[in-house]
C-alpha positions in Angstrom: 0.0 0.0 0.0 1.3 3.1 -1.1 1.8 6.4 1.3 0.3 10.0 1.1 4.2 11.0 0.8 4.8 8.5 -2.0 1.9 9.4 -4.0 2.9 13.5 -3.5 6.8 12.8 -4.5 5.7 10.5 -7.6 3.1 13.9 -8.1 6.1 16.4 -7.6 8.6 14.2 -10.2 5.9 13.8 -13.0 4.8 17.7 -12.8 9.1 18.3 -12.8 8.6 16.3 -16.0 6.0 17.8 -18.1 7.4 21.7 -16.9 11.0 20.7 -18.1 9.7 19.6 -21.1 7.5 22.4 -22.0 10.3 24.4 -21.4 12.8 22.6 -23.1 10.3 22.7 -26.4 9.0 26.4 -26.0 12.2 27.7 -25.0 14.2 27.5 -28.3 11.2 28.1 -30.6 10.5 31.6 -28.7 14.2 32.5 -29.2 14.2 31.2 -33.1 11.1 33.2 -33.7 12.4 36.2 -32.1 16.0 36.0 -34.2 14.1 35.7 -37.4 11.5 38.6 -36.6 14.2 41.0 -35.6 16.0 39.5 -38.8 13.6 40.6 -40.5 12.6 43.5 -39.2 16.8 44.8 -39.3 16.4 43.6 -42.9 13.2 46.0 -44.2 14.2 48.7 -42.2 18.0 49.1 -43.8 16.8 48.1 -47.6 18.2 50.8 -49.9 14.6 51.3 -51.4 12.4 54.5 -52.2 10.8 55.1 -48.8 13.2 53.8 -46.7 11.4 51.6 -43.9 8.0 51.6 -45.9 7.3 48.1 -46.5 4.8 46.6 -48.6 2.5 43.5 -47.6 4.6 41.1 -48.3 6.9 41.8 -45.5 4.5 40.9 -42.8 3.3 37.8 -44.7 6.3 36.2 -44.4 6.9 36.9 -41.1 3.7 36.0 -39.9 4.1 32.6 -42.5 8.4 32.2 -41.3 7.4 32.3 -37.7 4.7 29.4 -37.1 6.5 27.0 -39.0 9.4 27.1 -36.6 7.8 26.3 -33.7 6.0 23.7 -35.0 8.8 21.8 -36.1 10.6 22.4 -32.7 7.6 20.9 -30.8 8.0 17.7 -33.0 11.8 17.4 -32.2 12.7 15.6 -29.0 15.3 17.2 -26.7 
């Protein structure tokens, strides 16, 4: 027969678990979307264009299309 103490250590070590592992899969995706967003934002505001840091659509298309992706592939990967 198991003890309250048992059942609240195996509690503690599975909930250890599951945070270290959301971390260890959020983590990295957070930082890769954040170093292609401010990639991309360095990137339209220093083009050599007419109007400077005027950007058409296109810009935020990809950046809203280059950052999900990312992640998604980082959730699938085991760390």
């Amino acid at each position: 027969m198991t003890t309250m103490k048992e059942n609240l250590q195996y509690t503690a070590k599975l909930a250890g678990s599951a945070a270290l592992s959301f971390l260890k899969i959020n983590v990295p995706g957070q930082l890769l979307v954040g170093i292609f967003s401010a990639a991309i934002l360095v990137t339209l505001l220093f083009q050599s264009v007419d109007g400077g840091a005027h950007a058409g659509v296109e810009a935020g298309v990809v950046l809203i299309f280059l950052a999900r992706p990312f992640a998604c592939i980082l959730e699938q990967l085991d760390f």
